[in-house]
C-alpha angles and dihedrals in degrees: 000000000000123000126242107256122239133232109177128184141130125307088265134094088238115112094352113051095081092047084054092046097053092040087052080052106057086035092236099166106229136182103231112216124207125206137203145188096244110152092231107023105019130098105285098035089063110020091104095054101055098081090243116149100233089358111220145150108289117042132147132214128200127158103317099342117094121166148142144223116077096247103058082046102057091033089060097044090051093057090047098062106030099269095129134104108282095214149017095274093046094049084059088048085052096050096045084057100045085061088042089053095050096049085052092049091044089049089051094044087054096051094046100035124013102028126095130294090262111079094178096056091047097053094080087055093054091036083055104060097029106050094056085063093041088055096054083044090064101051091053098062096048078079110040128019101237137031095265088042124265097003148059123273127179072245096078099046078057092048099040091048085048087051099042103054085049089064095063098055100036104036095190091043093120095037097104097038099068086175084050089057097048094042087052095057094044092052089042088052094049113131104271095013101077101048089046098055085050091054131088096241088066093100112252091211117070100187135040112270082257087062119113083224142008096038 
């Protein structure tokens, strides 16, 4: 009998929560891990004992494979059910978006974490670099359903999470992007999403405990 496979991470949404929504909706059964900073037992007490290649929070077990980085993770998960570009020109979709995700996740990281004391002064830079994309974002949505075009992608569990947390920081974040808005509750009311975010397993915390917010 197989074994349930593992993703383990700490006890926020951060680099996991889009791995655990595309695994809820596939329906993949999966053991969640927290982990802790404990001196003797936590992370970084016992990472290097766990016989994982460039050990980090997250990493996923299943059967004989065992790794780490988000990215591989959900890469992989996505492979294997069918959440992948279909084609050449939506694998270059794919790819642009992968970039566009990870400046987004970057920008987020430096305002919560890396920018200066003053959250509030810091709010128009970030608004600056990340509404003009957003923009563009939303135009294109107002032609095709999901980031690749007419079909789900790992891409848009990463987009939606992105989106999400900066709605609760910035409650009118979507109020200008009507397509935005639309694209958020669709991805939010797919089978398996949805039950999971209104669960309590859905991390409360949205940030690490060094973070400025969310935390």
């Amino acid at each position: 009998m197989a074994s349930t496979p593992v993703l383990a991470y700490w006890d926020i949404r951060g680099l996991a929560n889009p791995i655990r929504m595309l695994l809820e909706h596939v329906g993949v059964k999966y053991e969640f891990k927290v982990w802790d900073h404990e001196p003797e037992t936590g992370w970084f007490a016992q990472k290097d004992k766990l016989d994982i290649k460039f050990p980090n929070l997250p990493y996923y077990i299943e059967g004989d494979k065992k790794f780490s980085q988000s990215g591989a993770i959900i890469k992989y998960l996505a492979r294997k059910h069918g959440l992948v570009a279909k084609n050449e020109d939506d694998l270059i979709q794919q790819d642009i978006v992968d970039g566009l995700l990870q400046d987004f996740r970057n920008l987020w990281s430096w305002l919560v974490y890396v920018s200066s004391n003053d959250l509030e002064t810091d709010k128009p830079r970030y608004h600056a670099r990340v509404d003009p994309v957003m923009k563009q974002l939303d135009e294109m949505l107002d032609k095709q359903k999901f980031l690749v075009g007419d079909y789900l992608t790992y891409n848009d569990f990463i987009f939606f999470e992105i989106l999400d947390i900066n709605t609760k920081l910035f409650p009118d974040f979507l109020q200008q992007f009507p397509n935005l808005q639309k694209y958020h509750d669709r991805i939010q009311h797919l089978k398996g999403v949805q039950e999971y975010l209104q669960s309590d397993r859905n991390p409360k915390k949205i940030n690490g405990f060094v973070a400025k917010w969310g935390g």
